[in-house]
Every structure is written in C-alpha cells, then in structure tokens.
MARSEDREN-965465 format. One record per residue (C-alpha): x, y, z; residue number from 1. Coordinates in pm, whole numbers, plus 50000, padded with zeros to 5 digits. Last residue first. Layout:
BEGIN
<r c1="X" c2="Y" c3="Z" k="NUM"/>
...
This chain:
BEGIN
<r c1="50963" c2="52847" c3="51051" k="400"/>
<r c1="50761" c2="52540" c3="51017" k="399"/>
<r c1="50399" c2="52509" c3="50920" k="398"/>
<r c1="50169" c2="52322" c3="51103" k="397"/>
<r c1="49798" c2="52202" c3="51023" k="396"/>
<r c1="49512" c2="52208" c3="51256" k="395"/>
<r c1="49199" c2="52013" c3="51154" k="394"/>
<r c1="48821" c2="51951" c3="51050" k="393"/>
<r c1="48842" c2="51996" c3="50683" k="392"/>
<r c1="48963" c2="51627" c3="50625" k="391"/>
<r c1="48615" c2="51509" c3="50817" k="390"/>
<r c1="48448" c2="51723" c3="50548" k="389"/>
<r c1="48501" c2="51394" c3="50336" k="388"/>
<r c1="48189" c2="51250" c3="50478" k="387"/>
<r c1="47939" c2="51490" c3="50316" k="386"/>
<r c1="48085" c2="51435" c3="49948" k="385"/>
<r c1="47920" c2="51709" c3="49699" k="384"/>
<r c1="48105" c2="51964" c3="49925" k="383"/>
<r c1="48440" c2="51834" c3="49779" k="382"/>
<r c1="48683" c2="52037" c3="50035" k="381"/>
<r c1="48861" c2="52303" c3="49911" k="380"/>
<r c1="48658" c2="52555" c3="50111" k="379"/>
<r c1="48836" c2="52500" c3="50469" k="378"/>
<r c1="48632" c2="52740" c3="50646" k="377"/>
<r c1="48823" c2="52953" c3="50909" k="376"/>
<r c1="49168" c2="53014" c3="50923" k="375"/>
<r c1="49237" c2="53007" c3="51304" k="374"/>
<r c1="49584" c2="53144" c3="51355" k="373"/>
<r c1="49831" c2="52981" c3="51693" k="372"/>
<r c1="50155" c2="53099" c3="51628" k="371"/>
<r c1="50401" c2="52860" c3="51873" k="370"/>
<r c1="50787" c2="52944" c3="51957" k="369"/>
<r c1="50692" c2="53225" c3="52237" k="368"/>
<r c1="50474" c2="52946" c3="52381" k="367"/>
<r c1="50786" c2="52750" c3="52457" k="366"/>
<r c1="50766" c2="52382" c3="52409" k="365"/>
<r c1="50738" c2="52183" c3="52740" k="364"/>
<r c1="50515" c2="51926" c3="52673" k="363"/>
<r c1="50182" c2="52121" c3="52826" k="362"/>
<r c1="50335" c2="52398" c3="52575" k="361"/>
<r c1="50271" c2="52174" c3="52253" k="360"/>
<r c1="49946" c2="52054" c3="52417" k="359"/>
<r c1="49812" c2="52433" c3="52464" k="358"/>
<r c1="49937" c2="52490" c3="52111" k="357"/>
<r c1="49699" c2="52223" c3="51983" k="356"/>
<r c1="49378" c2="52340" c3="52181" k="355"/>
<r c1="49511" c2="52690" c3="52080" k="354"/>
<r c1="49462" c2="52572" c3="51669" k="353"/>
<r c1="49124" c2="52423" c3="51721" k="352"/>
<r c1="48978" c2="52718" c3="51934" k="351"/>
<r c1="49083" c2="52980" c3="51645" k="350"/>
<r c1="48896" c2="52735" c3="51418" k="349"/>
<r c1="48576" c2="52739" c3="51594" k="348"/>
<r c1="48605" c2="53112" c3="51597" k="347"/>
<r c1="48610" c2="53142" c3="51231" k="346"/>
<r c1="48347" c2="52851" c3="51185" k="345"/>
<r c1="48127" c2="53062" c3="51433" k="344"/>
<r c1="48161" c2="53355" c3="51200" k="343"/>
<r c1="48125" c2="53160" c3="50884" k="342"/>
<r c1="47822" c2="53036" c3="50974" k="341"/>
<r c1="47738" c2="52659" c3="51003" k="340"/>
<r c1="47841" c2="52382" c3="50733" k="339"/>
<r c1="48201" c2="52516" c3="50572" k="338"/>
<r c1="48412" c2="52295" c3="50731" k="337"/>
<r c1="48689" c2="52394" c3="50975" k="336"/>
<r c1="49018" c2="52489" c3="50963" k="335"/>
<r c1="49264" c2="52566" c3="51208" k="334"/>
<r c1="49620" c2="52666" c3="51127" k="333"/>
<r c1="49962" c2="52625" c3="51371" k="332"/>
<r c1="50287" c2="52829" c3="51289" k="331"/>
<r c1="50578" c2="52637" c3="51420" k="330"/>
<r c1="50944" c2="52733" c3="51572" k="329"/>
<r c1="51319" c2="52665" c3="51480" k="328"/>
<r c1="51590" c2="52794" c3="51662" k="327"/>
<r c1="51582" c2="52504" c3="51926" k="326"/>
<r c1="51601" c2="52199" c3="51656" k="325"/>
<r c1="51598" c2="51928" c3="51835" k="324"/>
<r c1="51303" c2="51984" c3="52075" k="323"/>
<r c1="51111" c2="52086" c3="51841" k="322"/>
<r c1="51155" c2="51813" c3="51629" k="321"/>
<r c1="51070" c2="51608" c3="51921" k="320"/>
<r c1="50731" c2="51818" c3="51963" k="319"/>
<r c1="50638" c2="51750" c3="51654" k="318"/>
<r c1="50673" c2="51419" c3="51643" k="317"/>
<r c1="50494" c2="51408" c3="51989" k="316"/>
<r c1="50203" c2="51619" c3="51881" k="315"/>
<r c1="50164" c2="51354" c3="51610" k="314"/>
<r c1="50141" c2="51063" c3="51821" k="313"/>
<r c1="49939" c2="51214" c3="52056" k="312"/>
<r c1="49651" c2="51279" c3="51802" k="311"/>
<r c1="49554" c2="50884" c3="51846" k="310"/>
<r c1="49355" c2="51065" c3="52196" k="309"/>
<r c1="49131" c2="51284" c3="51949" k="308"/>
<r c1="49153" c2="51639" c3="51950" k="307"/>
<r c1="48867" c2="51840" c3="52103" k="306"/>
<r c1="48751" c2="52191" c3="51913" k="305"/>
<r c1="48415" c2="52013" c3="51819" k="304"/>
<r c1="48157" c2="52123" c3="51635" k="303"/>
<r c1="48263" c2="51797" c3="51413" k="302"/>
<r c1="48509" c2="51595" c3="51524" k="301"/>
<r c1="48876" c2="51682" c3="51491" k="300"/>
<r c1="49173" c2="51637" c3="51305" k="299"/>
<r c1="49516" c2="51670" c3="51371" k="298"/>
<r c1="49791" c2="51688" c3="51053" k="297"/>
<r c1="50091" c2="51512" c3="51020" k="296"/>
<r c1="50115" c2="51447" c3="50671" k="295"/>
<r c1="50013" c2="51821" c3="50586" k="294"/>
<r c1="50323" c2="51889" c3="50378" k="293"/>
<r c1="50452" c2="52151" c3="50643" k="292"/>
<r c1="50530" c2="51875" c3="50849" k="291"/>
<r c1="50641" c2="51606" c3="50615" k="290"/>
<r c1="50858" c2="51863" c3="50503" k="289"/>
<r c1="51014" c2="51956" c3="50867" k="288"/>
<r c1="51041" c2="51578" c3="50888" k="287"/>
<r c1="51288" c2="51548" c3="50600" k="286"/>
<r c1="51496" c2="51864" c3="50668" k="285"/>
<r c1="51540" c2="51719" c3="51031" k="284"/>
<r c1="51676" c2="51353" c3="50880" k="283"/>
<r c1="51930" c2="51566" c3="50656" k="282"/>
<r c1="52024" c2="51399" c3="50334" k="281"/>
<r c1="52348" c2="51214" c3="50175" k="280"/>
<r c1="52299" c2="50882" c3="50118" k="279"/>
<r c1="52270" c2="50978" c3="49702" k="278"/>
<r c1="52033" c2="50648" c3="49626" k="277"/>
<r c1="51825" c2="50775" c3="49900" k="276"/>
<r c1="51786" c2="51121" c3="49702" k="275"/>
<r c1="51629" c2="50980" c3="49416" k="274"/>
<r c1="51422" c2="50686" c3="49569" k="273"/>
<r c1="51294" c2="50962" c3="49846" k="272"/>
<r c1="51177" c2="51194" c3="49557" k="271"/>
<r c1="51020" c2="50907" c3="49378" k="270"/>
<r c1="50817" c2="50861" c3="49681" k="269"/>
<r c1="50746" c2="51175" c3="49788" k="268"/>
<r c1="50606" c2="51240" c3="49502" k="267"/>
<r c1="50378" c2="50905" c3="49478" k="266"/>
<r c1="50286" c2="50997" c3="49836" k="265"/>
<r c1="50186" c2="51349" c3="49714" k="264"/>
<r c1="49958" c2="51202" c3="49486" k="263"/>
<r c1="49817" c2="51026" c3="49722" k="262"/>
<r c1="49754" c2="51311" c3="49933" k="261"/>
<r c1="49613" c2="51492" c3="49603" k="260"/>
<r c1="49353" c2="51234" c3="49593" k="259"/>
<r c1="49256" c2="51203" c3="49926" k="258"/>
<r c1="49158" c2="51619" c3="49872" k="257"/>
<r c1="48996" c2="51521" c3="49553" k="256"/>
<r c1="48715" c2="51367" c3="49779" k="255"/>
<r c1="48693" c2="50975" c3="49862" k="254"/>
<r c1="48551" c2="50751" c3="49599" k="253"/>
<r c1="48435" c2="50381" c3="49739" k="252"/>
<r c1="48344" c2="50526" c3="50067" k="251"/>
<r c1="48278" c2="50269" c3="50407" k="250"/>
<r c1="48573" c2="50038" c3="50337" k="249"/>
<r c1="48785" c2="50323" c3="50206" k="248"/>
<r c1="48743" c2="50503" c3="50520" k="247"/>
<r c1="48786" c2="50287" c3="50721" k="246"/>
<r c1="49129" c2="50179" c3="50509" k="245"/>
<r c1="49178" c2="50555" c3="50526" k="244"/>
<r c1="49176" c2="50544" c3="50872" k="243"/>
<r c1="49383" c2="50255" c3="50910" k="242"/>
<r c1="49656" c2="50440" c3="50698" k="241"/>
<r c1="49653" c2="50693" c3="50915" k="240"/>
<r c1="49712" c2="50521" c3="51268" k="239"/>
<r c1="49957" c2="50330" c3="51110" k="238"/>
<r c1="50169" c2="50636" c3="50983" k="237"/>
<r c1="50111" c2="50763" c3="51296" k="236"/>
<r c1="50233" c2="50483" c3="51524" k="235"/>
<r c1="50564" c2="50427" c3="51235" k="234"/>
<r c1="50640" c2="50780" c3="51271" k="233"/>
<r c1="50661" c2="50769" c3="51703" k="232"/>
<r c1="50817" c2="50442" c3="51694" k="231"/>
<r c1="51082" c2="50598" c3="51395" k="230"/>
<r c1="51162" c2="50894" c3="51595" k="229"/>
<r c1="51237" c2="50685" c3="51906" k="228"/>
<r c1="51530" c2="50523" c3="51761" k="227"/>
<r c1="51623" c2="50197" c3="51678" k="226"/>
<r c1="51422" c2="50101" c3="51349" k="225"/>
<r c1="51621" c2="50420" c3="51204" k="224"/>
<r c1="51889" c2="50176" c3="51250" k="223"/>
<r c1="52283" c2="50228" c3="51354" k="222"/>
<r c1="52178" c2="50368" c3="51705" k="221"/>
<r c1="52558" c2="50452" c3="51815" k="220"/>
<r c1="52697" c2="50195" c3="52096" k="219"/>
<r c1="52850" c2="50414" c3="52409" k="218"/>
<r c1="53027" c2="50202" c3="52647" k="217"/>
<r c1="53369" c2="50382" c3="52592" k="216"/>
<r c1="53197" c2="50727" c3="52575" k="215"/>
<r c1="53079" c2="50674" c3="52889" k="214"/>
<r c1="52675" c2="50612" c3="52939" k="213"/>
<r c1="52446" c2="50826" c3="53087" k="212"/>
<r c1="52280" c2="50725" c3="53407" k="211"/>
<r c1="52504" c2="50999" c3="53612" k="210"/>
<r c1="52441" c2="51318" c3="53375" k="209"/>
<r c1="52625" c2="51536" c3="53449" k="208"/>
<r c1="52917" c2="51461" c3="53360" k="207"/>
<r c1="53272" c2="51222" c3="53493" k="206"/>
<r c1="53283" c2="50901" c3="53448" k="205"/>
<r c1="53539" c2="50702" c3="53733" k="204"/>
<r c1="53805" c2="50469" c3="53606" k="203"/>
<r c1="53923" c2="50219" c3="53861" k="202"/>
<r c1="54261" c2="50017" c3="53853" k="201"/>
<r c1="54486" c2="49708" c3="53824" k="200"/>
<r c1="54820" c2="49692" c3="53649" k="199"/>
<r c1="55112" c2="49495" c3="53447" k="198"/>
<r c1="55424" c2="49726" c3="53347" k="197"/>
<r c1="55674" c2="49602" c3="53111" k="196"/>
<r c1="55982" c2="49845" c3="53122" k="195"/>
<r c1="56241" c2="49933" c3="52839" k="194"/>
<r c1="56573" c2="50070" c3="52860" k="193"/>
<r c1="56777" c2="50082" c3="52518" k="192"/>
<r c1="57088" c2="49897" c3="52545" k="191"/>
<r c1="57364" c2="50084" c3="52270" k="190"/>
<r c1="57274" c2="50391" c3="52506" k="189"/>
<r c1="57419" c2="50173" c3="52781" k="188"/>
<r c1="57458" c2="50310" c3="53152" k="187"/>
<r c1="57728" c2="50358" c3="53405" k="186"/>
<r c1="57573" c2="50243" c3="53740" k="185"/>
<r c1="57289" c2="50343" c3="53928" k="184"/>
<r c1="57069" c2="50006" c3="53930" k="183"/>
<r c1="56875" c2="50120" c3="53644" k="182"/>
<r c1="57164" c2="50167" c3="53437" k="181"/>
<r c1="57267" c2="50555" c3="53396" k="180"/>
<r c1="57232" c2="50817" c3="53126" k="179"/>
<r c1="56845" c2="50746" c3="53003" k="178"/>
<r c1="56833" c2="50907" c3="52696" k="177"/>
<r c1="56514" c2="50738" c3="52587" k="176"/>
<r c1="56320" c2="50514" c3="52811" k="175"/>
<r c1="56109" c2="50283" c3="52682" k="174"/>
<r c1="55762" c2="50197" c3="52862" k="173"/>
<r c1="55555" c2="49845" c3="52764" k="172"/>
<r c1="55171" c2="49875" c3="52900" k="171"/>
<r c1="54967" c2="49597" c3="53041" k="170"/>
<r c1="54641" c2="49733" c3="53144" k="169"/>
<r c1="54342" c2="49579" c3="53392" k="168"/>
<r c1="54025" c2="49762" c3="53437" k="167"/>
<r c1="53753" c2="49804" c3="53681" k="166"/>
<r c1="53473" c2="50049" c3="53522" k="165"/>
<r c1="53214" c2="50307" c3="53767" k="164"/>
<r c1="53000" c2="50574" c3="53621" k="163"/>
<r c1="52737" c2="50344" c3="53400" k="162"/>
<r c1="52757" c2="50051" c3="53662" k="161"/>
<r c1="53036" c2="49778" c3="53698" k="160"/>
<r c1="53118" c2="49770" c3="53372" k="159"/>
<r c1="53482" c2="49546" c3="53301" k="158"/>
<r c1="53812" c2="49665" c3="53108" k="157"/>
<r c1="54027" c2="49557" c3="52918" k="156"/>
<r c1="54351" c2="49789" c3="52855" k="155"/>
<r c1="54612" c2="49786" c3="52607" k="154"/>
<r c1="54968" c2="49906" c3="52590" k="153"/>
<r c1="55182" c2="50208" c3="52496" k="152"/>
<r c1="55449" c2="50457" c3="52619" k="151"/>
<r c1="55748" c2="50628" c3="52467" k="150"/>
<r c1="55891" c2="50797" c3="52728" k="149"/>
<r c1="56196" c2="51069" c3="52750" k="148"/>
<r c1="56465" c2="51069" c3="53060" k="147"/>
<r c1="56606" c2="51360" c3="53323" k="146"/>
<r c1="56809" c2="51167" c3="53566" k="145"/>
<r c1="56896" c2="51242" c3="53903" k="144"/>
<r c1="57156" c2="51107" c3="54082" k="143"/>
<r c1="57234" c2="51016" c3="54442" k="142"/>
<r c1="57486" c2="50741" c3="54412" k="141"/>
<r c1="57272" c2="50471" c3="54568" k="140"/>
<r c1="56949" c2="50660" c3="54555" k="139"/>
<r c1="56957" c2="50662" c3="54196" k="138"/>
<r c1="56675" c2="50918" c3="54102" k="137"/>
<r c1="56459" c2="50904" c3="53772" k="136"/>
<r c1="56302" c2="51227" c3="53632" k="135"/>
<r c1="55965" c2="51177" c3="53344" k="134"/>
<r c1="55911" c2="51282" c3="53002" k="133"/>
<r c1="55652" c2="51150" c3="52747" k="132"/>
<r c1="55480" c2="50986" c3="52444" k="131"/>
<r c1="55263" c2="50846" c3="52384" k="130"/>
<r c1="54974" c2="50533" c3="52308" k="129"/>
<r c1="54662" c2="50339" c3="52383" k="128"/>
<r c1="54439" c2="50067" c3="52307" k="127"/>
<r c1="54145" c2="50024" c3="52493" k="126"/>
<r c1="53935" c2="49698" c3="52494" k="125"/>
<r c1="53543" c2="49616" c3="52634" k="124"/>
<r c1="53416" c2="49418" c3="52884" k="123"/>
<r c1="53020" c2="49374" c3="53011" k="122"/>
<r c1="52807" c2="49424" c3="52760" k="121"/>
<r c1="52943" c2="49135" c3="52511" k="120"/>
<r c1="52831" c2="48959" c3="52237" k="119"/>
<r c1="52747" c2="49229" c3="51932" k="118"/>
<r c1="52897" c2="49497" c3="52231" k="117"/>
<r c1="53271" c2="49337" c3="52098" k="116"/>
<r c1="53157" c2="49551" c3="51747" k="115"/>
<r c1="53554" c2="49543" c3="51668" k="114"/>
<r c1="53615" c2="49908" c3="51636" k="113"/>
<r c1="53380" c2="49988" c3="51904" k="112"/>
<r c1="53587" c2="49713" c3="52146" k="111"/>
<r c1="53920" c2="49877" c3="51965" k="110"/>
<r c1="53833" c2="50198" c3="52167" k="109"/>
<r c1="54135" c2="50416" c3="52037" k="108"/>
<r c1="54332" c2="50638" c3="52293" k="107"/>
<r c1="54593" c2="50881" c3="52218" k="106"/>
<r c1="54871" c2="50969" c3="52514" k="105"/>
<r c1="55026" c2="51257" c3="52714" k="104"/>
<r c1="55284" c2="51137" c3="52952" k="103"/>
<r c1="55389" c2="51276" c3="53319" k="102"/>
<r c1="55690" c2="51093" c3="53492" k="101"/>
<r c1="55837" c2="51032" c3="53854" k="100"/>
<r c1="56107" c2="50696" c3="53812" k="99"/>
<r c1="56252" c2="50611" c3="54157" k="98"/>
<r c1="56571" c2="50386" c3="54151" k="97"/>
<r c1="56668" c2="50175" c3="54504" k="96"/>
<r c1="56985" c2="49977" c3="54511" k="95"/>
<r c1="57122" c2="49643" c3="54662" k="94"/>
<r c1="57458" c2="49513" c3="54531" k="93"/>
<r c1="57508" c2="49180" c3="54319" k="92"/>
<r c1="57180" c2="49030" c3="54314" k="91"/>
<r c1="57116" c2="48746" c3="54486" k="90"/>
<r c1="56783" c2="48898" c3="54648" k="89"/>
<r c1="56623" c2="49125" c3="54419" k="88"/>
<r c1="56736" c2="49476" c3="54363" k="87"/>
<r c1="56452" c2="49745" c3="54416" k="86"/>
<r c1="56291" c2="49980" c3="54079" k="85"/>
<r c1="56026" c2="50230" c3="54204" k="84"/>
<r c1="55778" c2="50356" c3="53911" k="83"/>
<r c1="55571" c2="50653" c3="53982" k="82"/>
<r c1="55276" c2="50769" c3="53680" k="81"/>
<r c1="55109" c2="51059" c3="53616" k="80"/>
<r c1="54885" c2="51061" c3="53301" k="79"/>
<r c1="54677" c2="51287" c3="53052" k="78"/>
<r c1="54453" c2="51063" c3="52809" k="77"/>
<r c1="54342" c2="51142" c3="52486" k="76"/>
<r c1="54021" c2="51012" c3="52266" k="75"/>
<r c1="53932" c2="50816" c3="51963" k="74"/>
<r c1="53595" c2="50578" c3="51896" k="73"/>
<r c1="53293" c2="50647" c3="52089" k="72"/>
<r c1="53355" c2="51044" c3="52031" k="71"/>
<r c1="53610" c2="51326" c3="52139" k="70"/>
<r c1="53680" c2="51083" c3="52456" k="69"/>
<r c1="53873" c2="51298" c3="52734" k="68"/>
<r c1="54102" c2="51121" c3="53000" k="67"/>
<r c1="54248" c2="51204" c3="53308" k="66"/>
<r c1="54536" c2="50964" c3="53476" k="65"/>
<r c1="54678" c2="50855" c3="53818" k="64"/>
<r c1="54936" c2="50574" c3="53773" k="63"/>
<r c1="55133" c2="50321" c3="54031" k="62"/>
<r c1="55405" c2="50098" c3="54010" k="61"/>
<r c1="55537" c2="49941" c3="54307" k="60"/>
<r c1="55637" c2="49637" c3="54280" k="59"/>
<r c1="55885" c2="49443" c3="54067" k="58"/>
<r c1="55746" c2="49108" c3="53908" k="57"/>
<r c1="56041" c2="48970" c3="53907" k="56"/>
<r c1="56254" c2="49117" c3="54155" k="55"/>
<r c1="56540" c2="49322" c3="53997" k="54"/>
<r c1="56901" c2="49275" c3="53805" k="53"/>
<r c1="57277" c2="49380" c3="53879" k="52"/>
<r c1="57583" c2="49110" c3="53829" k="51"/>
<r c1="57699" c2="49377" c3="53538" k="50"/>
<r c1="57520" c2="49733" c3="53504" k="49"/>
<r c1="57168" c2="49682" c3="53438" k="48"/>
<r c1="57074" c2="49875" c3="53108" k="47"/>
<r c1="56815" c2="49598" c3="52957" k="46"/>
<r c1="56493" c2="49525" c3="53121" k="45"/>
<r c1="56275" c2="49655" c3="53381" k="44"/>
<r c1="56010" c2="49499" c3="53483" k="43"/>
<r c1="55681" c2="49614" c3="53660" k="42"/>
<r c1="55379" c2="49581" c3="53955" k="41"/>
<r c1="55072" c2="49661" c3="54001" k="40"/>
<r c1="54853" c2="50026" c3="54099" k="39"/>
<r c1="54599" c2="50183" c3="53895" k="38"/>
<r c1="54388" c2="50534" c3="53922" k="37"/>
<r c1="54165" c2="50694" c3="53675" k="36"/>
<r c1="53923" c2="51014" c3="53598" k="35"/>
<r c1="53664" c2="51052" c3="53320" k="34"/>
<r c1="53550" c2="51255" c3="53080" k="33"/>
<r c1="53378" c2="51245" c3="52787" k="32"/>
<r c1="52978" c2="51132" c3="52910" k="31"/>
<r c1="52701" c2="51011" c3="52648" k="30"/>
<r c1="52459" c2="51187" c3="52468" k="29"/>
<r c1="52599" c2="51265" c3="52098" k="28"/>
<r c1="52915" c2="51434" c3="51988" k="27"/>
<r c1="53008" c2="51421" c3="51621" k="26"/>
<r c1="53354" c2="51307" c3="51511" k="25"/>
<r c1="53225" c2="50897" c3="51396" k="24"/>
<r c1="52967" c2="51048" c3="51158" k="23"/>
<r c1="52646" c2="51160" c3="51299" k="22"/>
<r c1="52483" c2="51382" c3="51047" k="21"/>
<r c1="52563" c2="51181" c3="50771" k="20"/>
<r c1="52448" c2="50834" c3="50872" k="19"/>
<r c1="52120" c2="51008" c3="51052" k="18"/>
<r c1="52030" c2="51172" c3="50763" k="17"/>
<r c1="52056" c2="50864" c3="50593" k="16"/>
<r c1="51869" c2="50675" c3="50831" k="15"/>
<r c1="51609" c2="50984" c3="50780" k="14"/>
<r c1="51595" c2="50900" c3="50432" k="13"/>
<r c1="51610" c2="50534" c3="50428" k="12"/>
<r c1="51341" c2="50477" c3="50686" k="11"/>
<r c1="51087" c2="50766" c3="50522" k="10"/>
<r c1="51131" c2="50530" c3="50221" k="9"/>
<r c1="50962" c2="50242" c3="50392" k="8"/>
<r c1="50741" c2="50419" c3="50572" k="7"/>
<r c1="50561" c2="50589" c3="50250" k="6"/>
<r c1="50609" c2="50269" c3="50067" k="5"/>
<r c1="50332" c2="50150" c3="50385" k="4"/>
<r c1="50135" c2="50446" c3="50313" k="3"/>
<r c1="50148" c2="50400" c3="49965" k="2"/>
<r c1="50000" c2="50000" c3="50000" k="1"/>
C-alpha cells in the first residue's frame, strides 16, 4: 500500500540523515570525561650494570590519569605515573631507583572498532599510546636523571555501573636518553631501557548526567528502526493508513483532497528513491517537510475543538523536532468545514489551533515558539461528498 512505501522510504531517508549527520567526530549523549587510578607491579629490562638485576614482578608501580573521549571511537589521556625499581635477592649490590613521569597519550576503543557489544556488555578493549618525560633518582649514588617515554599498551576493562569500570592494562615503557643503568651504574645507550608494566585500577565518568553512558560504552543507534523517531512515525503512519482503510471500506471515491495526498505519496516517493540512492540527506529537513506537507495533521470531530487521543502521536513528532532543533518554531492553522456560519466557523477554528498549542506547551515547548491562527472554512473540500468534510476539520503546522 502507499502508506506503507511511504514508511519504507521515510526509513532510508532519515537513516541517511542520521548516517551523515552523525559520523564517527560528532558528539551525541554520552559522558567524555573521566578520571583513573591503577597500581601493580613492573620489569625493567636491559641497562643493568653487570651482576645487577630486579625482583620479578617488581612492585610498586602506580598511575593517576584524566582522559577525554572526542567520540565512541578516539580520545586522549593525561597521566602521572611513579615507578620504584629494588634489587632482588642474589643480586650483586642492593639499590633503590625512583622513576616520577607525566605522559600525554591517544586512545582508540578497539571494542567499538571490533563491534565486541554484538556479544558482550560487560568488557570492552582500549588501546593506547605516547609519548613523554619523566626524572629518575639513583638513591645509591644520588643522581637524578632527566629521561623521554614512549608509552603504549592495552587495557580491558569490566562495567560495573554506567560511572564506575575496573580495568586491567599491560603497558611496555622505553626510556630514551636514560644516562645511567637502572641500578645506578654507568649506563648503555647501545641497550635501550624498556619496562613492562602489568596493572589494576578504577576509572570514574565524569558529567552530568550519572545514568548516561561513557563514551567507551556508548553503541551509536545504527537503524532508524532503533530510535524513538521511527516508533513515534511508524504509530502515525499506522494510525493513518487505518483510517483511510475505514474510510475506504465505508466510501468507494473519497474527495479530491485524498487524491492529492496520494499524489503526494507518489512524490514523495520518487523523491525519496532519488535522494536515497545519494545517502546524503538531513533527517530534520525530512520531517520539517512532512510537516509543512500536511502528513501530520490533527483532526477533529465535528463542532468540536477536542483532538482525538491517536493525536498524541503527532504532537509528539512534533514536539521532538522541536526539541531538536531550538531555533526553529511552528505556525499552527485551524480549519473547519464550511456547514454553520462563517463567523462561528472562524472562531471554531481559532479554538482548534490553541487546543493544539496548549498541548505543545503542556510538553514543554515554549509558547513564544508557537503561532496559533484560526483560518476559518476550509473551502477546498468536495462539498458534493458529506463524509470527506472530516479532512476539513483540523490544525495544520507550518515550520519556521
């Protein structure tokens, strides 16, 4: 049926829309930042001066860290870290090396990357990687060292709640420029220093919002059969068709006005195929001319200026628009049909048109944003057909 190729082709526009609009740098409703501690253990290697090694594992290591997500996918990560290198027993002389650093590192959410949310809601995968400086002192021979980082290693992590994740990282840390051995003695730049780190911590979303997911949770809505738009189109687009189906059943010809809506369907169809094809098309564009096309109308019952419960579902598309698109506001016309005077009709269309803007600002839309004009008799209506005045009795909207 056109109502149903009406639905169909809405789909792949706004899911266009929505494909362009929200490409992998846009910002959508889910926290950035987010604060994070770990503490473990580490091992140095290479750049031990002779009969010199440490404990394996090594402890302590610890890191604090900030990090901001631009979207689901990339991000960077601010960090503090302490390392403190101790000889193990049997080595040749007993020393004591703290390493104080700051690094500055990209992060990439490989679980986004690789869809892990497809069979998992529970862990997901960082990678990340630096660069940075950081001061080691020999306490043995009381020397302090002034060395550059290259840092990099992967993190899984585990949800405990929307704020709260429990990670574990394994990072690998060289050490450029580093004058001494670990243990104090006369370094190699021929051996180029490098630490494994393994770790345990807490990361802590930051924003406002404290049921909101973190970026690193966040899954983008990759159907138009996801999102709340679509339940809200599909309801109406249902709720018309049945009428019209009633309709049908009980009038073999509707007026000309049923035919120019179908003829608009046919337009909007081959408009839809046209542009579809093209995947490039804004999803608010498309239900601002649905709007002002008069596919979303309200109607009424006669001498009545009472919308109809199934009206919700339009107010609510409307409304979400609204909501979206702050700068934008709606001019609201009631009709009526042309039995009765045309001074009650007048009024009787006035009271249509505030009955609708009294819903709009009921669900929080501005009054300042709403023009509510009664219009009077709707003369394009067949009078020859009785039951087709039903399509005079209504509010249209017109975006501005």
């Amino acid at each position: 049926m056109k109502n149903k190729l009406l639905l169909t082709a809405l789909s792949l526009f706004i899911f266009s829309g929505i494909y362009a609009q929200e490409s992998i740098f846009s910002n959508p409703d889910f926290n950035q930042w987010s604060v994070e501690g770990s503490v473990g253990f580490h091992r140095p290697y290479n750049n031990f001066s002779q009969g010199y090694y440490s404990a394996t594992p090594d402890f302590f290591m610890g890191e604090l860290g900030v990090r901001y997500m631009i979207n689901e996918y990339f991000g960077m990560k601010l960090g503090l870290m302490y390392d403190r290198y101790t000889s193990a027993d049997g080595s040749r002389g007993t020393f004591s090396t703290d390493q104080y650093g700051f690094s500055i590192r990209g992060v990439a959410n490989l679980g986004r990357v690789l869809k892990v949310e497809e069979w998992t809601k529970t862990f997901n995968l960082l990678v990340h990687y630096g660069l940075g400086i950081s001061m080691m002192h020999y306490e043995n021979v009381d020397w302090t060292d002034w060395v550059g980082n290259g840092v990099g290693g992967i993190t899984l992590q585990a949800k405990v709640s929307p704020r709260v994740t429990l990670y574990g990282d394994i990072t690998a840390m060289e050490n450029f420029s580093q004058d001494r051995a670990f243990d104090g003695g006369s370094g190699s730049y021929a051996n180029l220093p490098v630490v494994y780190k393994g770790s345990v911590g807490v990361s802590v979303s930051l924003g406002r919002n404290r049921d909101i997911p973190h970026a690193d949770w966040y899954v983008r809505q990759s159907s138009i059969q996801d999102t709340p738009e679509y339940d809200a189109i599909d309801a109406r687009i249902t709720e018309v068709e049945s009428g019209l189906k009633a309709k049908d059943d009980e009038y073999k010809d509707l007026s000309s006005r049923v035919d120019e809506l179908s003829n608009k369907v046919d337009e909007m169809d081959k408009e839809v195929k046209s542009i579809a094809s093209t995947r490039v098309v804004d999803a608010n564009d498309v239900i601002a001319q649905l709007i002002s096309d008069g596919y979303f109308n309200i109607y009424f019952n006669f001498d009545s200026s009472q919308y109809s419960k199934i009206a919700a579902s339009t107010i609510n598309i409307l409304k979400t628009y609204l909501e979206n698109n702050p700068g934008v506001n709606v001019d609201l016309y009631g009709y009526a049909d042309e039995r009765g005077p045309a001074g009650y009709n007048q009024q009787l269309s006035q009271r249509r048109a505030d009955a609708v803007a009294r819903a709009l600002i009921n669900v929080g839309i501005g009054s300042s944003r709403i023009n509510a004009e009664g219009r009077g008799e709707d003369h394009s209506i067949d009078s020859s057909s009785p039951d087709a005045y039903q399509l005079a009795r209504r509010v249209t909207f017109s975006i501005r």
